[in-house]
C-alpha positions, 0 to 999 in steps of 0.5 A, a space after each residue: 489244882 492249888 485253892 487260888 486256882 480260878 477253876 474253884 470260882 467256876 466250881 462254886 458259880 455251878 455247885 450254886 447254881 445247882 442249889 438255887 436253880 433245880 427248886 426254881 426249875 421244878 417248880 409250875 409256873 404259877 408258882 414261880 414268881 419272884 421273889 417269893 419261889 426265891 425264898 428258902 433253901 436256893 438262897 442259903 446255898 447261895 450263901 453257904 457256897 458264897 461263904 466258902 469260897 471267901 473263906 478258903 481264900 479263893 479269890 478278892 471280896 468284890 471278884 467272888 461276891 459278883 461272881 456268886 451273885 450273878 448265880 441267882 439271875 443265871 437261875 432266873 433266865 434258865 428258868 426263862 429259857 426253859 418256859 420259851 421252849 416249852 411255850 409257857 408265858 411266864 407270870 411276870 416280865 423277865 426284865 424285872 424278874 432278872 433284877 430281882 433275882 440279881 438283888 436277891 443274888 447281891 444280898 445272899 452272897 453278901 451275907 455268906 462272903 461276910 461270914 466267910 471273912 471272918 473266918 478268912 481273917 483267921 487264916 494264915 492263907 489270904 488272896 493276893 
């Protein structure tokens, strides 16, 4: 598998959504409104993983910063998912929770693909 393969988009899009769900999904449901059970650690790896991906040259700016941002609503409607089959009313509206975790998403990936830029612009290795 070669570092433009499209299987490593999908790598990051699960190794991210591990990072930023698993704290999300422990967490009780009182605790678990947006944006602030966002805040920490889940979105670091959002951005470290965002980071990577751009500065191996995985693939285009724009493909890998909507990719990776998508991960934080994935986390949300999991997190949604999992309160509808255990019965739990959740402590807001999912609509607008999936648009917060989108907008944390957007900023979070963006900060690491702007990172990873820089070190892309040293590499002689860039996407087509």
């Amino acid at each position: 598998m070669t570092r433009d393969s499209k299987a490593w988009r999908w790598i990051g899009f699960l190794i991210a959504l591990v990072g930023v769900g698993f704290p999300y999904w422990q967490l009780p449901p009182e605790l678990a409104g947006l944006p602030r059970a966002l805040y920490g650690p889940g979105l670091v790896a959002v951005g470290v993983i965002a980071m990577l991906m751009r500065a191996f040259g995985t693939g285009r700016f724009l493909t890998l910063w909507l990719l990776i941002a998508l991960v934080v609503p994935a986390a949300v409607l999991v997190r949604l998912a999992l309160d509808a089959a255990r019965g739990v009313a959740g402590p807001g509206l999912a609509v607008a929770d999936v648009v917060v975790g989108f907008g944390l998403g957007l900023g979070a990936s963006l900060a690491g693909m702007l990172v990873g830029s820089l070190f892309l612009l040293r590499s002689s290795r860039r996407p087509k």
